[in-house]
C-alpha positions in Angstrom: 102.8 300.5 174.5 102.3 297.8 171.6 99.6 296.1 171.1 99.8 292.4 171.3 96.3 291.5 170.2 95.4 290.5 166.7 92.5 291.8 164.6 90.0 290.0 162.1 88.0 291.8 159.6 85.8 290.4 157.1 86.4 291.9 153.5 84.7 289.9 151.2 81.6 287.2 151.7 79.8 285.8 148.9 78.2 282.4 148.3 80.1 279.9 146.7 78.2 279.4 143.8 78.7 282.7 142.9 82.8 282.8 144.0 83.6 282.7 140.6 86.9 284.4 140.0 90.4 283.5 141.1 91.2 285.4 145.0 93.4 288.1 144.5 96.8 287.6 147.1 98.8 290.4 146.1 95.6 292.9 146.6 94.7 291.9 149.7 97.8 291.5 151.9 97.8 289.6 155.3 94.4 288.3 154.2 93.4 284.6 155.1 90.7 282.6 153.6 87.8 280.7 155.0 85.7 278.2 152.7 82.1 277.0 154.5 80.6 274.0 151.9 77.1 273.4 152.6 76.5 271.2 150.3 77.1 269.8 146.3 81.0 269.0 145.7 83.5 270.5 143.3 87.0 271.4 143.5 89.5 274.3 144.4 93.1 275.0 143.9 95.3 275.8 146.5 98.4 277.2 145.8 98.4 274.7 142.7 97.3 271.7 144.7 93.6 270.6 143.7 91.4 269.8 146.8 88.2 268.2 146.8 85.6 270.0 148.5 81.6 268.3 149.5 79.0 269.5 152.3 80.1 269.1 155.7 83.8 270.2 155.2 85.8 273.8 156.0 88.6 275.2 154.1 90.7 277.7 156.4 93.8 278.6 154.5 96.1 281.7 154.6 97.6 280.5 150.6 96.2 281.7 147.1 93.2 279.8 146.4 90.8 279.8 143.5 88.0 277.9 142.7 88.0 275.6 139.4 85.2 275.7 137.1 82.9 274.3 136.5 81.8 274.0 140.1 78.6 272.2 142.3 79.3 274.0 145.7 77.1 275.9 148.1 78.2 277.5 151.0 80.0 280.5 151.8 83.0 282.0 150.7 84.8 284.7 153.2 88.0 286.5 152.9 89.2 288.1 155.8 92.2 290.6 156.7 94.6 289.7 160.1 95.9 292.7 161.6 98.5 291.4 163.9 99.7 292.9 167.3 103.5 293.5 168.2 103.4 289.8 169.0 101.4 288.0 167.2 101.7 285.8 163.7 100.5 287.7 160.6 97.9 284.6 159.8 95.0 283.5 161.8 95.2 280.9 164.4 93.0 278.9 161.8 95.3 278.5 159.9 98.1 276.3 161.1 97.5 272.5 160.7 95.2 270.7 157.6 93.5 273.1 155.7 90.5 270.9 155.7 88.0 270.2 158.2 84.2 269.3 158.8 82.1 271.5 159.6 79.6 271.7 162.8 75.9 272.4 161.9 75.8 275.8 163.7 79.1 277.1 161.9 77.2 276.4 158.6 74.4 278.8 160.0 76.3 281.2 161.4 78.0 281.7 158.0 74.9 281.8 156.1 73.9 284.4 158.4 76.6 286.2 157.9 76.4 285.9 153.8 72.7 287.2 154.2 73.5 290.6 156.6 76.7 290.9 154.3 74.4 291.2 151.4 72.0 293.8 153.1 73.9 296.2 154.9 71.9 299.1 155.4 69.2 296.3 157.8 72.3 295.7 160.1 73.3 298.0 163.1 76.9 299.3 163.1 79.5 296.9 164.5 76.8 293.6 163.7 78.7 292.1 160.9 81.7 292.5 162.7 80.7 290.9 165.9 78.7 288.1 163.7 82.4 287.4 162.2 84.0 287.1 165.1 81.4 285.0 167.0 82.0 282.8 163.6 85.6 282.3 163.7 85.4 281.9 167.7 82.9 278.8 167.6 85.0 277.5 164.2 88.5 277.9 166.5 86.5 276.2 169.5 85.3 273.3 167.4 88.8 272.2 166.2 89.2 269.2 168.1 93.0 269.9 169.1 91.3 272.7 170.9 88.5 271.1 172.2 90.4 268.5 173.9 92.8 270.7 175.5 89.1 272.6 176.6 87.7 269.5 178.2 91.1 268.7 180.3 91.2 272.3 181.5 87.4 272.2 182.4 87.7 268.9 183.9 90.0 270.2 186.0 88.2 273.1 186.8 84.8 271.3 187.7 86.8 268.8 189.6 88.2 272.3 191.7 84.5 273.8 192.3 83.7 270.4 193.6 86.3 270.8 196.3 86.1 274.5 197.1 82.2 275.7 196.3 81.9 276.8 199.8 84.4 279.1 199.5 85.3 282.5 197.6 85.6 281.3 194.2 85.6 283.9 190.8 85.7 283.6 187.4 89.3 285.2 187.4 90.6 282.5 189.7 89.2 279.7 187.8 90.5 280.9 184.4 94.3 281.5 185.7 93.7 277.7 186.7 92.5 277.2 183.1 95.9 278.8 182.1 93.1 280.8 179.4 91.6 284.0 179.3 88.4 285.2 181.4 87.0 285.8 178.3 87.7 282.3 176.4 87.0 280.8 179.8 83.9 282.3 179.7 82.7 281.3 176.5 84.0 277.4 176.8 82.8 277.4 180.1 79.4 278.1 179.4 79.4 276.0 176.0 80.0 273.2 178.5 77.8 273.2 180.9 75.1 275.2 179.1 75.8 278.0 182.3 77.8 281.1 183.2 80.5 280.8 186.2 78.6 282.1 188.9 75.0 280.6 187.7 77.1 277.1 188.4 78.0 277.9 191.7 75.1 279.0 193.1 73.8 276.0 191.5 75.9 273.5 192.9 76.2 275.1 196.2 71.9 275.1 196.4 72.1 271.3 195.5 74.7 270.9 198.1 72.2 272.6 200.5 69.2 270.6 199.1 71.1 267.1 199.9 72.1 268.5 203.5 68.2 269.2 204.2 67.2 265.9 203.0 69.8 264.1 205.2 69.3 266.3 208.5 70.8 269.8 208.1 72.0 272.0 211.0 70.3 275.2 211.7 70.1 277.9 208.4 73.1 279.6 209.4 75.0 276.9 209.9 73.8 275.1 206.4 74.8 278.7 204.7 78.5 278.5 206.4 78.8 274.9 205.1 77.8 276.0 201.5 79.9 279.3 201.0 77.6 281.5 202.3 78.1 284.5 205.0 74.6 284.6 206.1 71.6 282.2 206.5 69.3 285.1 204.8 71.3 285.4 202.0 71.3 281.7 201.3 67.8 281.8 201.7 66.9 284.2 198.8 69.4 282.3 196.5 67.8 278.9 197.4 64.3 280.2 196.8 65.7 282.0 193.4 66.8 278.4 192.1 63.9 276.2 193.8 61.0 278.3 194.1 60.2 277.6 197.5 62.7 278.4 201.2 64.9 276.2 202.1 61.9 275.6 205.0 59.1 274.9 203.0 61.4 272.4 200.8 62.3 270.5 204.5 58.7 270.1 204.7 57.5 269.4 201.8 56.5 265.8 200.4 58.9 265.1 198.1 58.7 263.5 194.7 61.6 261.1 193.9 63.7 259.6 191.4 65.2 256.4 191.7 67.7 255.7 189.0 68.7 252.3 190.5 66.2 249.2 190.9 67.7 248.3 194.5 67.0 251.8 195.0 63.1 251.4 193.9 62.8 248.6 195.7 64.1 250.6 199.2 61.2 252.9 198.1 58.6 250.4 197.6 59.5 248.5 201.0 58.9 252.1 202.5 55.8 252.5 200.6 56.6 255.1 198.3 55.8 255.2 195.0 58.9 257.1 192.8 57.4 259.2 189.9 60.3 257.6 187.5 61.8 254.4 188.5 64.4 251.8 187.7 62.6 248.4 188.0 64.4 244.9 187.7 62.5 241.8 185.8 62.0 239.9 189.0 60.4 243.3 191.0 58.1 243.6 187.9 56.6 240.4 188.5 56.1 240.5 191.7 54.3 244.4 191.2 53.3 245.0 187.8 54.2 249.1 187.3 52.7 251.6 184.5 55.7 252.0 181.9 55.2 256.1 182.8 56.6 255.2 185.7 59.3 252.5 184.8 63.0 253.7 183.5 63.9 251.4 180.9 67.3 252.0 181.4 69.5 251.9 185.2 70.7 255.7 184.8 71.3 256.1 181.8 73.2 259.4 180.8 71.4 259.8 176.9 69.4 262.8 176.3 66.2 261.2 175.9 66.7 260.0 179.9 67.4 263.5 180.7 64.9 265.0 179.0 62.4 262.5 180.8 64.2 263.4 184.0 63.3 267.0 183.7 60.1 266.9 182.5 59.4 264.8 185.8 60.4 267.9 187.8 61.7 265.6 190.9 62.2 267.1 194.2 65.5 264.3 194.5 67.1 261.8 193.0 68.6 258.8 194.2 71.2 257.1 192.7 74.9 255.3 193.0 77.7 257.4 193.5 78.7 257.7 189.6 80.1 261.5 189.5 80.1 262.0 185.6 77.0 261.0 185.3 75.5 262.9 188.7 76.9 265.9 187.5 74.8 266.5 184.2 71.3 266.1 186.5 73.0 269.2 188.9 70.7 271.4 186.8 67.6 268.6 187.4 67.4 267.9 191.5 70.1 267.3 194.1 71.5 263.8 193.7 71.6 261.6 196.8 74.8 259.8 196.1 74.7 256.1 197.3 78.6 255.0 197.4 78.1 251.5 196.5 80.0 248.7 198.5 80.6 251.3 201.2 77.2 250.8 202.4 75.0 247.5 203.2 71.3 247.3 202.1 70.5 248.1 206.3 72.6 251.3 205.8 70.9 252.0 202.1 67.4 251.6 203.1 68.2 254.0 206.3 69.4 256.9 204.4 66.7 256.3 201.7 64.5 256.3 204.7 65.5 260.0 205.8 65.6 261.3 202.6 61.6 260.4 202.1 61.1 261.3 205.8 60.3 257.5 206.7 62.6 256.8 209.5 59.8 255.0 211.2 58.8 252.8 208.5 62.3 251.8 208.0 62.7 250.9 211.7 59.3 248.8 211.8 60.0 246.9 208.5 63.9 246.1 209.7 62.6 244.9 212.9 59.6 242.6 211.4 63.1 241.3 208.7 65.1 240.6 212.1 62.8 238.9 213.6 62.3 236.3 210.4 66.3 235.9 210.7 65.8 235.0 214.3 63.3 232.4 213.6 65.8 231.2 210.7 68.5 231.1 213.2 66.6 229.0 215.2 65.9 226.5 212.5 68.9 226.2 211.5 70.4 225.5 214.9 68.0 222.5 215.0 68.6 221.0 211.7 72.2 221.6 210.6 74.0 223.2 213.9 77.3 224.5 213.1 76.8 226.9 210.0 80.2 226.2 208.3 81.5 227.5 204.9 79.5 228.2 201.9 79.7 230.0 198.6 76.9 232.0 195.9 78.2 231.1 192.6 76.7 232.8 189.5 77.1 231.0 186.4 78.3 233.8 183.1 78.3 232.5 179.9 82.4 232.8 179.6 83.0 232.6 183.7 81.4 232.0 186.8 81.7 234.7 189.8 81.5 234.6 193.6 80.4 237.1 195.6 81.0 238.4 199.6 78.3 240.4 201.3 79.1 243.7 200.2 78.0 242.6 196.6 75.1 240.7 198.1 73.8 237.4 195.4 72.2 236.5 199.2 75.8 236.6 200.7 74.9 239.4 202.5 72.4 236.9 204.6 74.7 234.0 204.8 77.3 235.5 205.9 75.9 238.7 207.8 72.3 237.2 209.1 72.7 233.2 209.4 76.6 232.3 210.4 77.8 231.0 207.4 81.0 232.1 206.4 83.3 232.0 203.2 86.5 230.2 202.6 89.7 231.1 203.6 90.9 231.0 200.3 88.4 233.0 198.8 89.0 235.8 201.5 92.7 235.1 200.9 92.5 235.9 197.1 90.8 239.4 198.3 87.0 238.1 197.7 86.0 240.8 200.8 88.3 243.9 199.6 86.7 243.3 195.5 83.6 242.4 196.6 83.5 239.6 193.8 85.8 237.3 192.0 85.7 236.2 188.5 87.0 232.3 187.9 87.1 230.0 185.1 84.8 227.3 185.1 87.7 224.7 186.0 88.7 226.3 188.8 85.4 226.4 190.6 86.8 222.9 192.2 89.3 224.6 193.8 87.2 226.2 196.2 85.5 223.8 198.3 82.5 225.0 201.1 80.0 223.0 203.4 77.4 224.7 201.4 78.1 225.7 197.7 74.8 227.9 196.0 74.2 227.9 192.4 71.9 230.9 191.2 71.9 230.2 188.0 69.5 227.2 186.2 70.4 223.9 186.6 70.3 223.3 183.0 73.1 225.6 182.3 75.2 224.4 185.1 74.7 220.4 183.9 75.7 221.4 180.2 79.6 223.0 181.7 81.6 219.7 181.7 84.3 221.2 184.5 81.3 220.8 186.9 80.1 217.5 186.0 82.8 216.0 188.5 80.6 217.8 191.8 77.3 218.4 190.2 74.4 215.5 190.6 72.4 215.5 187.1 69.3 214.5 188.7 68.2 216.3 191.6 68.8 220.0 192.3 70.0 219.5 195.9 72.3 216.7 196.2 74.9 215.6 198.7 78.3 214.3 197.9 78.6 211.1 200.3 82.5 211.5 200.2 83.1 215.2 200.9 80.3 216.3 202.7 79.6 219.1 200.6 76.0 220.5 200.1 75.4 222.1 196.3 72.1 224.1 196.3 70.4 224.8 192.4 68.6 227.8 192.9 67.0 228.7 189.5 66.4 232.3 190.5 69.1 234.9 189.5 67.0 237.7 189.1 65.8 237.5 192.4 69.5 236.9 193.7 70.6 240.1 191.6 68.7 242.2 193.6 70.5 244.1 197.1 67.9 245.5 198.7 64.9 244.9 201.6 62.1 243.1 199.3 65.1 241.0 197.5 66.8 240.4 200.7 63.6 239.0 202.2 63.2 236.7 199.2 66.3 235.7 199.4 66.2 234.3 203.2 63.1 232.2 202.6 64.4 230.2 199.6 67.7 229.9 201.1 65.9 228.8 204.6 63.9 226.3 202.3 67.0 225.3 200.5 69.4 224.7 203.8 65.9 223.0 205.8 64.6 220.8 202.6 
């Protein structure tokens, strides 16, 4: 039967500054030539065409080449023979496209190394050169970035798949054929990607997936190891303790240390007295509790490597954060990810599930009722002083627009509308203000969108100097009434306490705007 594979084998390796005579074609048939500059610059000829060579580049060619004198190049200089199969092109798959390239860091070293066991063949075990070579030309083809891109679409897609289906019989076979690769090239991209083989991300993932059931109210262990992709509650029980450390028992019990990669988040956490080893802090929570910077994130989630880094040194037990899935899946190797889908769920429905992951269900309960009893009272003020709650708005004033917010997005909506009675104009609602969550307006048109009550959370300063609003907008006091419209326009002054959707910022947020609607 033919063979339809192709073969690569070295046959000569010297460094460049030593590649001093012209490459022999004729002498060497099928031979193809690759060029690794390290560093200096000088120049070669290619078939009579001069190139320009400097550090950083590659030269993969399968044409007569030959190095012009005098020369400043280091690097490596391999020649290599293609035996093709019955099938197969008589040049390497290098080859095809522009001959030059730059060059990744690790191909450099690996083709040092292979200049330094080329020169010192009697230290090297049979086959070692060989295997060095083609563990060269594999990462070279892999880091050609028409390659590459077709790699991260295929593995996408495949990560995207294991997502769906981890709780069911999944192989490396079936996941290549949906790659449309090899098992072996899916293999070695695979694990390039996600720094893991196959089956170590699998039982991964489906551990976290046990984890996050656990810390939200799992069934029984055989159950839980049915919902994962597991036969048997014992057997997911020794792969849980292989990748935590502990049973998937002592982990339901223990005290957990948490992450919170969100301030609204950290704020749930402080309301329930827990005090997240890392933390996402807003300016307004800081002043309010001053926190030791080795605790404070200075960045909401950030996917960097330093963040991660910090994340892992941390060792948390869980992390809590918004539903953001490219982000939640490089912390899969970290802790399970609590996934918070944002505008799905109101701060009540937040703090809850916050609440069970940290095994404070009570406290949640007790603080929620204390917060419903302050809206009560603030009902009951209100009934006396203005009656009828009417129509109002939150504007936020940007430096290029100004925004307007419903109670999924919360800016104190989410007590106007959802704890007091207020409610927002039709038009607003019309223009889909509920279904967004927020709408972005030009400064002129904020006139078109009259309310009983209008808010302002940004300074008063800012809004006096926008002339659209000068029309509405009293200069001189930060409450004023407009004697022929009826209208109310509140200046808060306090958007960073307005930013926040959570329990502390939503109990904030009632008093001023009781004080504001009462004054």
């Amino acid at each position: 039967m033919p063979n339809p594979h192709s073969f690569y084998i070295p046959v000569r390796v010297t460094a460049l500054d030593k590649a001093t005579s012209s490459r022999e074609e004729a002498s060497r048939p099928c031979s193809s030539l690759l060029v690794v500059v390290t560093g200096g610059s000088g120049m070669i000829e290619l078939d009579g065409e001069r190139i320009r060579l400097s550090g950083g580049q590659i030269l993969c060619s399968d044409r007569s080449a030959q190095i012009i004198l005098p020369h400043k190049l280091q690097g490596v200089w391999i020649e290599y023979a293609v035996i093709p199969g019955s099938s197969s092109h008589r040049s390497s798959p290098l080859n095809s496209g522009e001959p030059l390239r730059s060059c990744p860091p690790h191909i450099g070293a690996l083709a040092a190394r292979l200049l330094s066991d080329w020169n010192q063949p009697e230290q090297n075990p049979p086959f070692a050169l060989q295997y060095l070579f083609t563990e060269l030309l594999s990462e070279l083809y892999n880091s050609n970035p028409e390659y590459t891109e077709q790699a991260v679409h295929w593995l996408d897609l495949v990560l995207q798949y294991i997502e769906s289906h981890y709780n069911e019989d999944l192989t490396r076979g079936q996941a290549a054929e949906l790659a449309g690769v090899s098992p072996e090239h899916f293999s070695r991209a695979f694990r390039k990607s996600t720094g893991q083989t196959f089956n170590e991300y699998v039982t991964l993932l489906r551990i976290r997936k046990a984890q996050q059931r656990i810390l939200t109210g799992a069934p029984n262990l055989s159950s839980l190891a049915l919902e994962v992709g597991y036969s048997e509650g014992t057997y997911l029980s020794r792969k849980f303790k292989q990748v935590v450390g502990i049973s998937p028992a002592a982990y339901h019990r223990k005290n957990k240390s948490v992450v919170s990669l969100n301030f609204n988040h950290t704020a749930s956490l402080q309301a329930l007295e827990v005090v997240p080893r890392l933390g996402a802090y807003s300016a307004w929570m800081e002043r309010r509790l001053p926190v030791p910077s080795g605790h404070k994130l200075q960045d909401e989630g950030s996917s960097s490597t330093g963040l991660y880094d910090r994340l892992s040194s941390a060792r948390p037990d869980v992390i809590i954060s918004y539903s953001l899935p490219d982000k939640n899946k490089q912390l899969l190797s970290v802790a399970p990810v609590i996934e918070i889908p944002f505008m799905q769920m109101n701060w009540r429905e937040q703090f809850r599930l916050i609440a069970e992951v940290t095994g404070r269900k009570p406290q949640a309960d007790a603080w929620l009722n204390l917060y419903d009893e302050q809206c009560h009272q603030a009902n009951q003020q209100l009934d006396r002083r203005i009656g009828g709650r009417g129509t109002a708005i939150v504007w936020e004033l940007g430096a290029e627009a100004a925004y307007c917010f419903s109670s999924s997005y919360g800016r104190g909506t989410q007590i106007l509308y959802d704890d007091l009675g207020f409610r927002p104009p039709l038009s607003l609602v019309a223009e889909g203000l509920v279904d967004k969550g927020y709408l972005e307006l030009a400064f002129t048109d904020i006139a078109r969108y009259p309310a009983d009550h209008i808010f302002i959370t940004s300074s008063a300063g800012a809004a006096e100097a926008l002339e659209p609003l000068r029309s509405f907008l009293h200069p001189a006091d930060h409450r004023h009434m407009d004697g022929t419209s009826g209208r109310k326009i509140y200046f808060l002054n306090q958007p960073a306490m307005f930013y926040g959707f959570d329990p502390l910022s939503s109990e904030a947020q009632l008093k001023v705007l009781l004080q504001a609607l009462t004054s």
